[in-house]
N, CA, C and O atoms as a printed pandas DataFrame, in Angstrom:
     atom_number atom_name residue_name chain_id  residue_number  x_coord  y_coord  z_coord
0              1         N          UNK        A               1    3.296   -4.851   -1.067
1              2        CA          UNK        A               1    1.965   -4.906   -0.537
2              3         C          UNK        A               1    1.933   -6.084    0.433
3              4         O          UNK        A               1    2.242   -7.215    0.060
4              5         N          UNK        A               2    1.527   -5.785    1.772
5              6        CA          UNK        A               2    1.484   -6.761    2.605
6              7         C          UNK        A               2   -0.041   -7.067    3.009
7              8         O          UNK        A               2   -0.832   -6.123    3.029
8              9         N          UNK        A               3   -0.506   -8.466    3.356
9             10        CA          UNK        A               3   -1.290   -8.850    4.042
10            11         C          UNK        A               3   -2.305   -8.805    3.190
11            12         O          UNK        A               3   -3.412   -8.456    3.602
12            13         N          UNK        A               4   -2.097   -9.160    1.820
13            14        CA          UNK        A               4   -3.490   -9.331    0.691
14            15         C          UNK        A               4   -4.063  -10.804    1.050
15            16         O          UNK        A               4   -5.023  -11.342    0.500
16            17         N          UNK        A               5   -3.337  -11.290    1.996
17            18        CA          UNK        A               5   -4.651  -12.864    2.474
18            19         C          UNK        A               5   -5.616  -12.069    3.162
19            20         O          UNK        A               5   -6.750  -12.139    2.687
20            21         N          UNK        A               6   -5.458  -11.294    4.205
21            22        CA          UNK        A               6   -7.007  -10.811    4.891
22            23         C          UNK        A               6   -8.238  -10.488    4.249
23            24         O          UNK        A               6   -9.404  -10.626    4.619
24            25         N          UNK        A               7   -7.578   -9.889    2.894
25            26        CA          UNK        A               7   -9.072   -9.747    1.765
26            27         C          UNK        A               7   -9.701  -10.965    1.191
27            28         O          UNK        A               7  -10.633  -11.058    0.392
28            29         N          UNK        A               8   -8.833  -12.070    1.900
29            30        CA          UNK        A               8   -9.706  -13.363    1.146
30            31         C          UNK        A               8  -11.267  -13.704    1.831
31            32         O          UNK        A               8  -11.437  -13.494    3.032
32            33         N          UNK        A               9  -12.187  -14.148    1.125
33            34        CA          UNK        A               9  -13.175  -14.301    1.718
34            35         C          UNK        A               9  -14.240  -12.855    1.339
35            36         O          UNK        A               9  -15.442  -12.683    1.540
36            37         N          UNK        A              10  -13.433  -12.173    0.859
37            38        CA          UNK        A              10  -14.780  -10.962    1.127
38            39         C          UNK        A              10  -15.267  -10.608   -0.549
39            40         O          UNK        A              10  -14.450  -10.302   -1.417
40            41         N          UNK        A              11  -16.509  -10.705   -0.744
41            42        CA          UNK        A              11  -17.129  -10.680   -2.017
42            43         C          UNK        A              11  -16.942   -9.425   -2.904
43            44         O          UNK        A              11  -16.865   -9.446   -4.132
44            45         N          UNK        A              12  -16.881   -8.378   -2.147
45            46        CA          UNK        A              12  -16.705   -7.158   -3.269
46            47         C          UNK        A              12  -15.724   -6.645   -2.131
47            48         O          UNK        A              12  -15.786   -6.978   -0.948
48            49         N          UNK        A              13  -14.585   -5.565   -2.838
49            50        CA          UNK        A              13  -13.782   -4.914   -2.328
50            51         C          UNK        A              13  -14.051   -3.519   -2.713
51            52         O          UNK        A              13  -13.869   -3.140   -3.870
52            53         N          UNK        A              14  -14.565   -2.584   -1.587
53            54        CA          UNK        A              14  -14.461   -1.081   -1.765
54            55         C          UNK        A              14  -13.062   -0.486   -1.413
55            56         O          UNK        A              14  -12.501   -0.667   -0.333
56            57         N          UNK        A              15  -12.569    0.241   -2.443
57            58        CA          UNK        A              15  -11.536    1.131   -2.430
58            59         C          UNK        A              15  -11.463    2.427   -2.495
59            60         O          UNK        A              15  -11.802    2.983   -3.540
60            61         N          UNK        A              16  -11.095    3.026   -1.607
61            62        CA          UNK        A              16  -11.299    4.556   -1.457
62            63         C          UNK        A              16  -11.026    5.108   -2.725
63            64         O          UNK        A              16  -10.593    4.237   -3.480
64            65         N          UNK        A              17  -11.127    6.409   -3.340
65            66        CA          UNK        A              17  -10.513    6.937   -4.406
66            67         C          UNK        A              17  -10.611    7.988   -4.243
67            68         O          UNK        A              17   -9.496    8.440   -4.503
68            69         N          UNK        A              18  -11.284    8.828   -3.944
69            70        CA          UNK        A              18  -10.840   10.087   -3.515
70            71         C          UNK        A              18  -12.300   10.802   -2.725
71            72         O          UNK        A              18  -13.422   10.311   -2.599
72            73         N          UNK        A              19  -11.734   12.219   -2.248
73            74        CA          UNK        A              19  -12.723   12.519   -1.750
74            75         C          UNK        A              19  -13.719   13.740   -2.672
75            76         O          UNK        A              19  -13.272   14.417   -3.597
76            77         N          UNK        A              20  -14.953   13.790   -2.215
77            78        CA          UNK        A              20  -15.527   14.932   -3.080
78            79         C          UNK        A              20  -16.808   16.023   -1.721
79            80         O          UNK        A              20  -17.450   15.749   -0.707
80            81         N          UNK        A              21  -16.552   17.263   -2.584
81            82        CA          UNK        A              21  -16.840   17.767   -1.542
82            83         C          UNK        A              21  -17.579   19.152   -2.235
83            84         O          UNK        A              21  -17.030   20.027   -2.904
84            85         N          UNK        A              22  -18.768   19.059   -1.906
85            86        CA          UNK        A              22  -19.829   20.443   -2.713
86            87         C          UNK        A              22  -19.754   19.560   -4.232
87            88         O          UNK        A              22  -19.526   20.395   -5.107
88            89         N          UNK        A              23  -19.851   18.387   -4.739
89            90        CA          UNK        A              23  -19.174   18.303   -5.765
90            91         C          UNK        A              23  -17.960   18.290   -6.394
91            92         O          UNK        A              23  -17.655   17.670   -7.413
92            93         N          UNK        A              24  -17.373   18.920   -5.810
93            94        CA          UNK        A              24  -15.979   18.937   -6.596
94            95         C          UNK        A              24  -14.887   17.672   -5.855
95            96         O          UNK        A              24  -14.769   17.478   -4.645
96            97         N          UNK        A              25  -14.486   17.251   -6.477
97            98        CA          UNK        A              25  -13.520   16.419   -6.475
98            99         C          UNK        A              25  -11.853   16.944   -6.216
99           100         O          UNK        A              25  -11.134   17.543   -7.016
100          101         N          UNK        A              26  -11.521   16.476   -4.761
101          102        CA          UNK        A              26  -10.708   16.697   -4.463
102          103         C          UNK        A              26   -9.358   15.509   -4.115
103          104         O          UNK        A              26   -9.010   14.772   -3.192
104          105         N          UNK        A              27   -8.823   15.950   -5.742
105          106        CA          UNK        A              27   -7.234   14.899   -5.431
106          107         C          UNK        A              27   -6.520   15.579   -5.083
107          108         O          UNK        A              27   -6.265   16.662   -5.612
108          109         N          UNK        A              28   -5.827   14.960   -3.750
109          110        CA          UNK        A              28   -4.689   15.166   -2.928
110          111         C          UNK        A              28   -4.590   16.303   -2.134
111          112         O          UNK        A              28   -3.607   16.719   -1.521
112          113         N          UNK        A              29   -5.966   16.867   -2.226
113          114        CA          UNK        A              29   -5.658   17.959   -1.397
114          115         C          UNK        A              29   -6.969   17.487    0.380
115          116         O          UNK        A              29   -7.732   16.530    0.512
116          117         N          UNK        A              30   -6.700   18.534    1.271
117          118        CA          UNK        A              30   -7.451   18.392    2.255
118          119         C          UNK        A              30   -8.530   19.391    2.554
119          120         O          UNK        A              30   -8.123   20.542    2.398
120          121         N          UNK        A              31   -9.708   19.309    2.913
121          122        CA          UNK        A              31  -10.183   20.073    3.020
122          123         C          UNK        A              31   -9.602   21.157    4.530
123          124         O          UNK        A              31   -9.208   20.586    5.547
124          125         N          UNK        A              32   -9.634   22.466    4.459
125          126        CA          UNK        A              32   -9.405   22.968    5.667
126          127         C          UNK        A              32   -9.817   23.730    6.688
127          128         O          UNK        A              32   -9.311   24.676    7.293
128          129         N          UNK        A              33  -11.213   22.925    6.803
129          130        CA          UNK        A              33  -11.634   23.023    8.480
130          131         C          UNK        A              33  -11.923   21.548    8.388
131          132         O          UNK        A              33  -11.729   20.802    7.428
132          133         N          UNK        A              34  -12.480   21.244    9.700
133          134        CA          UNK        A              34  -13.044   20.009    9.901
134          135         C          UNK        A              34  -14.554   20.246    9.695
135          136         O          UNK        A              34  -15.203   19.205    9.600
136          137         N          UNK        A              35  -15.115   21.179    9.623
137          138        CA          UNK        A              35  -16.842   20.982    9.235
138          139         C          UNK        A              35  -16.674   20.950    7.971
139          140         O          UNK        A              35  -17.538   20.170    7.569
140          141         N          UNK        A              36  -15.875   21.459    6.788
141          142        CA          UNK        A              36  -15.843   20.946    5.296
142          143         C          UNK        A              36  -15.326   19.540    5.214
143          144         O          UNK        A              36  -15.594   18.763    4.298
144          145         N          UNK        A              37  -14.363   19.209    6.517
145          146        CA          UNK        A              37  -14.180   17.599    5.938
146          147         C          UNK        A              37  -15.325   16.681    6.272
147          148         O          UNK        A              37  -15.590   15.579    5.791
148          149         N          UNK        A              38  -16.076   17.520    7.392
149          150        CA          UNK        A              38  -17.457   16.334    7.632
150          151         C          UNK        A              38  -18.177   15.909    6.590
151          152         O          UNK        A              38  -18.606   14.776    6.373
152          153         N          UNK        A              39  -18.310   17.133    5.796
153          154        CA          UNK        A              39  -19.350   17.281    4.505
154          155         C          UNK        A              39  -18.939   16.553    3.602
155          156         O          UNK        A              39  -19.690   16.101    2.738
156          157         N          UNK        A              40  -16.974   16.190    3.681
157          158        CA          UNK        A              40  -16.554   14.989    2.578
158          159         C          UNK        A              40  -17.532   14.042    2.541
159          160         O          UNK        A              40  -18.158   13.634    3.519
160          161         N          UNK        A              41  -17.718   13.545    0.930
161          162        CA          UNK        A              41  -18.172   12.371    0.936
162          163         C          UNK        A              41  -17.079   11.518    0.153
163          164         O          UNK        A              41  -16.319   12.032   -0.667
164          165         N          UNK        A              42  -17.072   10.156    0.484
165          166        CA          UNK        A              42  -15.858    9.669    0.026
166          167         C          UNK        A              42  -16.496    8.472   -1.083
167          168         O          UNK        A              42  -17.462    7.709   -1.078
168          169         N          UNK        A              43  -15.568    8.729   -1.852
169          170        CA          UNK        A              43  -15.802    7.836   -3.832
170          171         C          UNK        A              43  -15.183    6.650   -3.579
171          172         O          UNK        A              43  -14.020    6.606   -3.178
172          173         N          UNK        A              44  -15.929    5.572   -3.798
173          174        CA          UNK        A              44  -15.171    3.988   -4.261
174          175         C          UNK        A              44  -15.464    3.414   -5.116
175          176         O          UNK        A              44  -16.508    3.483   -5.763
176          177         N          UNK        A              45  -14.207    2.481   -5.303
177          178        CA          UNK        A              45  -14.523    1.289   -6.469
178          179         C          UNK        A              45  -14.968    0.192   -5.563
179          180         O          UNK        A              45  -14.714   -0.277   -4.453
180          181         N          UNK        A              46  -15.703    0.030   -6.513
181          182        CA          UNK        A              46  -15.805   -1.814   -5.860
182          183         C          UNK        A              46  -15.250   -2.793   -6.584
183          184         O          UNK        A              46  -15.520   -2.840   -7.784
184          185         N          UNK        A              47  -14.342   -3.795   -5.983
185          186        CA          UNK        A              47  -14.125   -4.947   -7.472
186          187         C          UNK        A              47  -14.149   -6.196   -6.482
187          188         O          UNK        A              47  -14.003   -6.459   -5.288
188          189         N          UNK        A              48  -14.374   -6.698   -7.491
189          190        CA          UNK        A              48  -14.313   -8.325   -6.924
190          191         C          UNK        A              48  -13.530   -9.041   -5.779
191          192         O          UNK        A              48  -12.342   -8.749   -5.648
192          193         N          UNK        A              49  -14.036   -9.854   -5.031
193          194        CA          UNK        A              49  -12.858  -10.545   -3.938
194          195         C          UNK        A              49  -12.705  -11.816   -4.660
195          196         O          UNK        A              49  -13.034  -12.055   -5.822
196          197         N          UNK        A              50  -12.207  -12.523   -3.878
197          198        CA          UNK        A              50  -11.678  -14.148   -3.790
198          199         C          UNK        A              50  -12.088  -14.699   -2.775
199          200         O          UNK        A              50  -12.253  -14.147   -1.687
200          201         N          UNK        A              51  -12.360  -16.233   -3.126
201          202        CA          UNK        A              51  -12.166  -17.288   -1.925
202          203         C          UNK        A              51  -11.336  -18.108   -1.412
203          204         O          UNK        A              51  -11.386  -18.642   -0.304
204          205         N          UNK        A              52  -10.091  -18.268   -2.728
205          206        CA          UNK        A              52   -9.355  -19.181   -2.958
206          207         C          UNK        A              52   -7.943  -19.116   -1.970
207          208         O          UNK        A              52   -6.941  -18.674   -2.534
208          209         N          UNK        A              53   -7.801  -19.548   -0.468
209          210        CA          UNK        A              53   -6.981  -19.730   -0.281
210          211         C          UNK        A              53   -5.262  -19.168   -0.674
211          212         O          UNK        A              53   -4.525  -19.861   -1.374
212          213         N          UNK        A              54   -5.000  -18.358   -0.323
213          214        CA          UNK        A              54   -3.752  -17.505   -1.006
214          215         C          UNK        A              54   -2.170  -17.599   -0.075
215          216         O          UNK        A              54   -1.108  -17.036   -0.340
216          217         N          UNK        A              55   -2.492  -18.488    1.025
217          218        CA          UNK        A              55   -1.084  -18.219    2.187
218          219         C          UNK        A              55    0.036  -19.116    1.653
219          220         O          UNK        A              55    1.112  -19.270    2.230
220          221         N          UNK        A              56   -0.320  -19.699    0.483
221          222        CA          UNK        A              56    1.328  -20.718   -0.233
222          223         C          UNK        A              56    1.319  -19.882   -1.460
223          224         O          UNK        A              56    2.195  -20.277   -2.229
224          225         N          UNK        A              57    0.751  -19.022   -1.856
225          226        CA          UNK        A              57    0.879  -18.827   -3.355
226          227         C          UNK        A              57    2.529  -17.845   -3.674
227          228         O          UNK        A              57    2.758  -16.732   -3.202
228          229         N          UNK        A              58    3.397  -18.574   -4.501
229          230        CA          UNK        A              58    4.723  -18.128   -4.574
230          231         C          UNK        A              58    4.958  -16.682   -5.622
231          232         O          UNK        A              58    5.671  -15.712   -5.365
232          233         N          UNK        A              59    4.139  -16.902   -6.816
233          234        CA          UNK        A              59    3.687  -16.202   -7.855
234          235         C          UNK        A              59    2.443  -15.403   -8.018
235          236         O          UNK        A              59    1.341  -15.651   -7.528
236          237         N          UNK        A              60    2.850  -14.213   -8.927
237          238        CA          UNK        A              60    1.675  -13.513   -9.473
238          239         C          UNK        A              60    1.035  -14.259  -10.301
239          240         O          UNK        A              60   -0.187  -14.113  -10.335
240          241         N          UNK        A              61    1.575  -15.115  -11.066
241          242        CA          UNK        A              61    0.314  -15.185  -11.998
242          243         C          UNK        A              61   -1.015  -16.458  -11.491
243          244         O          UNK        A              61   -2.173  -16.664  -11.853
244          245         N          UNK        A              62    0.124  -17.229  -10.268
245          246        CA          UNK        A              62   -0.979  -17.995   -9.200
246          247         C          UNK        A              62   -1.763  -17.477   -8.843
247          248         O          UNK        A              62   -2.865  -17.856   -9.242
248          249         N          UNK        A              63   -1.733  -16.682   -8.193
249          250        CA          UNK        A              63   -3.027  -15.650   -7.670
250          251         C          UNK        A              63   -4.606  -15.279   -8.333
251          252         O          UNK        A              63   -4.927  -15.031   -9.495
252          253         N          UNK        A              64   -5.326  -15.346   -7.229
253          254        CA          UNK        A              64   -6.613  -15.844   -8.504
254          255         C          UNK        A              64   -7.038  -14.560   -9.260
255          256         O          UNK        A              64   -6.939  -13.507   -8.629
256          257         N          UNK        A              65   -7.350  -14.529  -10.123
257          258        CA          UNK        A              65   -7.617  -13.319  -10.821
258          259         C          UNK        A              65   -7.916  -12.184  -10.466
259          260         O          UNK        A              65   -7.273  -11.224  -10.889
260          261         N          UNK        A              66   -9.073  -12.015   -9.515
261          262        CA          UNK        A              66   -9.471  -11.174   -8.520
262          263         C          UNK        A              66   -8.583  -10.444   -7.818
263          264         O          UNK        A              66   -8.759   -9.266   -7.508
264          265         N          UNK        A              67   -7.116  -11.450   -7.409
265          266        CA          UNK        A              67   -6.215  -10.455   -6.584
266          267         C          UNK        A              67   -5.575  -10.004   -7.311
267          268         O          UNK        A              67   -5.205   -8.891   -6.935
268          269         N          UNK        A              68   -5.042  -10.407   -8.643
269          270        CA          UNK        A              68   -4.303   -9.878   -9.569
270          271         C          UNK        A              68   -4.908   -8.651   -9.868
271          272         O          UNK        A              68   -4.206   -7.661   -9.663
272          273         N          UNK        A              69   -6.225   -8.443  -10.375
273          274        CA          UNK        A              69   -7.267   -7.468  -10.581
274          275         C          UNK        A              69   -6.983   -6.062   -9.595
275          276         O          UNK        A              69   -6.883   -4.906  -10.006
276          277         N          UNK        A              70   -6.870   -6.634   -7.901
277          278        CA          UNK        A              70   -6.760   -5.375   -7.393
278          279         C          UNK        A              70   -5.254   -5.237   -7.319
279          280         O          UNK        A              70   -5.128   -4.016   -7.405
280          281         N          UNK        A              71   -3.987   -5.760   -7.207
281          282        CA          UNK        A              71   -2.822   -5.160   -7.233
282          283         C          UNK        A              71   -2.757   -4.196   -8.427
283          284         O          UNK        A              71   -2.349   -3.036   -8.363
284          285         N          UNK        A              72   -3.270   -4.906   -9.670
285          286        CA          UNK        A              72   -2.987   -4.051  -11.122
286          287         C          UNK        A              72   -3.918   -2.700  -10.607
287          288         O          UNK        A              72   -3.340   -1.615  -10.674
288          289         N          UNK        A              73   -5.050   -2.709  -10.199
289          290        CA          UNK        A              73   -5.712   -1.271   -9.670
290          291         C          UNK        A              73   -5.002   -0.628   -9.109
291          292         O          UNK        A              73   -4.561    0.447   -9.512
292          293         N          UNK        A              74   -4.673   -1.327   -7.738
293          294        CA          UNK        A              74   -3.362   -0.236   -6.666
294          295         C          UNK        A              74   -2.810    0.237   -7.620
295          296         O          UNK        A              74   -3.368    1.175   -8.189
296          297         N          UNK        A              75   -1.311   -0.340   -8.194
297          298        CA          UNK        A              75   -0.636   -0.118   -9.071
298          299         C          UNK        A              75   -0.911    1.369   -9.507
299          300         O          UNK        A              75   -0.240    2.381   -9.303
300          301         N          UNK        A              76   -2.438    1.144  -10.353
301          302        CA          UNK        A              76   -2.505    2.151  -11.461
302          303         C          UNK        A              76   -2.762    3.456  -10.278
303          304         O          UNK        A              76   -1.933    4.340  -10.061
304          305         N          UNK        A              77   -4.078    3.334   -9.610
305          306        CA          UNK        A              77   -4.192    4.633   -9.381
306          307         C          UNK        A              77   -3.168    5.096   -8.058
307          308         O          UNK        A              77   -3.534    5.940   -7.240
308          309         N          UNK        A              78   -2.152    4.568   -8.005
309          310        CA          UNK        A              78   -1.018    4.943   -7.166
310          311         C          UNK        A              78    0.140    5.629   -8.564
311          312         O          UNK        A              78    0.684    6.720   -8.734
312          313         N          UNK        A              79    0.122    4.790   -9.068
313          314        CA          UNK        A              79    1.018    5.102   -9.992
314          315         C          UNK        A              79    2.350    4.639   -9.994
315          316         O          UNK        A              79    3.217    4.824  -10.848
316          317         N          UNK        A              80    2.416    3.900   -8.737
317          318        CA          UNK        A              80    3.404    2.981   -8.573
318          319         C          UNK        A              80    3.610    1.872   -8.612
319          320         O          UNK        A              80    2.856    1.317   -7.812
320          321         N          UNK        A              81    4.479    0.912   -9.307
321          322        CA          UNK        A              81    4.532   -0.810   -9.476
322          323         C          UNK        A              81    4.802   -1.248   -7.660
323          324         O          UNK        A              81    5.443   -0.642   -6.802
324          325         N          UNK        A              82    3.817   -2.853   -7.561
325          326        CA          UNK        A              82    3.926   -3.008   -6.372
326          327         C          UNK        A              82    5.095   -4.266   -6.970
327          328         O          UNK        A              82    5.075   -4.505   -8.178
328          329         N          UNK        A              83    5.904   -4.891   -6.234
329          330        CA          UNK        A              83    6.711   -5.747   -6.367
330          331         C          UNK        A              83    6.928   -6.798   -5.461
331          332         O          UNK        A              83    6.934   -8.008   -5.686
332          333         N          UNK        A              84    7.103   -6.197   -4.423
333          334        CA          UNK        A              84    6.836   -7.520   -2.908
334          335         C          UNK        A              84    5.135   -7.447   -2.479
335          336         O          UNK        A              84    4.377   -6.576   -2.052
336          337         N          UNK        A              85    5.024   -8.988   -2.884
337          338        CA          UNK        A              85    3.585   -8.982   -2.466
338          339         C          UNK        A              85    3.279   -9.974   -0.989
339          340         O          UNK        A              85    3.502  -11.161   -1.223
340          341         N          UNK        A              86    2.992   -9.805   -0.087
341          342        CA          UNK        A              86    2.634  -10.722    0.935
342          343         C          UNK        A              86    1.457  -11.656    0.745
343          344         O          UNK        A              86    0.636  -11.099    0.017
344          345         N          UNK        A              87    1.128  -12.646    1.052
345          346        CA          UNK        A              87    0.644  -13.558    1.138
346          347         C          UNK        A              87   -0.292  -14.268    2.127
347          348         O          UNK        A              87   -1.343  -14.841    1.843
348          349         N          UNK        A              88    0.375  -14.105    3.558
349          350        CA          UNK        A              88    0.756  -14.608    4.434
350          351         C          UNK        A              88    1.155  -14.432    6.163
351          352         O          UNK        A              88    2.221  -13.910    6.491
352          353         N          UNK        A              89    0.382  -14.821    6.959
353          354        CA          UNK        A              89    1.124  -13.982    8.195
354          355         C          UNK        A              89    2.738  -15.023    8.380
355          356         O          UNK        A              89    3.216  -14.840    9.499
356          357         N          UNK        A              90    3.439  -15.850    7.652
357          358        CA          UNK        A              90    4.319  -16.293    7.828
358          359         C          UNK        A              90    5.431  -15.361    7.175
359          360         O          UNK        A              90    5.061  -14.754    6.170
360          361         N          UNK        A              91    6.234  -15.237    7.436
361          362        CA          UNK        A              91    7.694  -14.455    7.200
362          363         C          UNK        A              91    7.725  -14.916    5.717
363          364         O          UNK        A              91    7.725  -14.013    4.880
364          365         N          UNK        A              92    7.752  -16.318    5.241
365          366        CA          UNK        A              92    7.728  -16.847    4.061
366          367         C          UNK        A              92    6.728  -16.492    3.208
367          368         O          UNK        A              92    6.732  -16.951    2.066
368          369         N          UNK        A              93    5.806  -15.695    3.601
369          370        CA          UNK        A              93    4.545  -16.352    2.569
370          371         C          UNK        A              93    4.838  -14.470    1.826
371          372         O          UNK        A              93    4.099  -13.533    2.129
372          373         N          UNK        A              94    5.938  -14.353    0.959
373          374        CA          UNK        A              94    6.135  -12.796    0.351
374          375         C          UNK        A              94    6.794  -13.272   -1.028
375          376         O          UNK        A              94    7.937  -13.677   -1.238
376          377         N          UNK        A              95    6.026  -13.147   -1.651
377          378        CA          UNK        A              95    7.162  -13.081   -2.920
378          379         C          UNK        A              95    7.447  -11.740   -3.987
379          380         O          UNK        A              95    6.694  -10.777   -4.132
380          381         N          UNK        A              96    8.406  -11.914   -4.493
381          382        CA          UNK        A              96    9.096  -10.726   -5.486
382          383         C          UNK        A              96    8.160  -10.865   -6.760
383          384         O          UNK        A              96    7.871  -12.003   -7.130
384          385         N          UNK        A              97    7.676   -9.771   -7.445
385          386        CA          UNK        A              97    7.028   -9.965   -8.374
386          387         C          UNK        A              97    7.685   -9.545   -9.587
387          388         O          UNK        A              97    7.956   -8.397   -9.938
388          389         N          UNK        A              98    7.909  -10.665  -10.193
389          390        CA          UNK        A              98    8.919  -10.075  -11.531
390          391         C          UNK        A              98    8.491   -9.304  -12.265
391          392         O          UNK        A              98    9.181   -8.889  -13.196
């Protein structure tokens, strides 16, 4: 995951989750015309941001709770472990997440 400093500063974080459409809830699929995708309406979470400065942080468990909060979200509703986390617009600011 790159570039989780840009979310610093912002009080609630909306995250897409899927789209729904007549009601029904559509994972992973597309709607197929474009006047049914207009009618998408799109589902979010909201969770918490941070303020705390994040462009030296080496570790996960440094990270202020809040960001920990949304990687473990990604994570889940991806279903995939994130492991390189960025930090940082510096080349350095990435660490491996054990």
């Amino acid at each position: 995951m790159t570039k989780l400093d840009v979310l610093t500063g912002i009080d609630k974080i909306k995250v897409a989750t899927h789209y729904e459409l007549n009601g029904r809830r559509l994972d992973g699929e597309m709607p197929a015309s474009l006047d049914d995708l207009g009618k998408c309406q799109v589902k979010y979470v909201e969770l918490d941001g941070w303020k705390e400065d994040i462009c030296d942080v080496t570790d996960f468990e440094k990270l202020p709770r809040a960001a920990q909060d949304y990687i473990r979200f990604i994570e889940k509703e991806l279903e995939i472990p994130i492991t390189w986390v960025g930090t940082g617009p510096a080349r350095e600011a990435m660490f491996l997440r054990q």
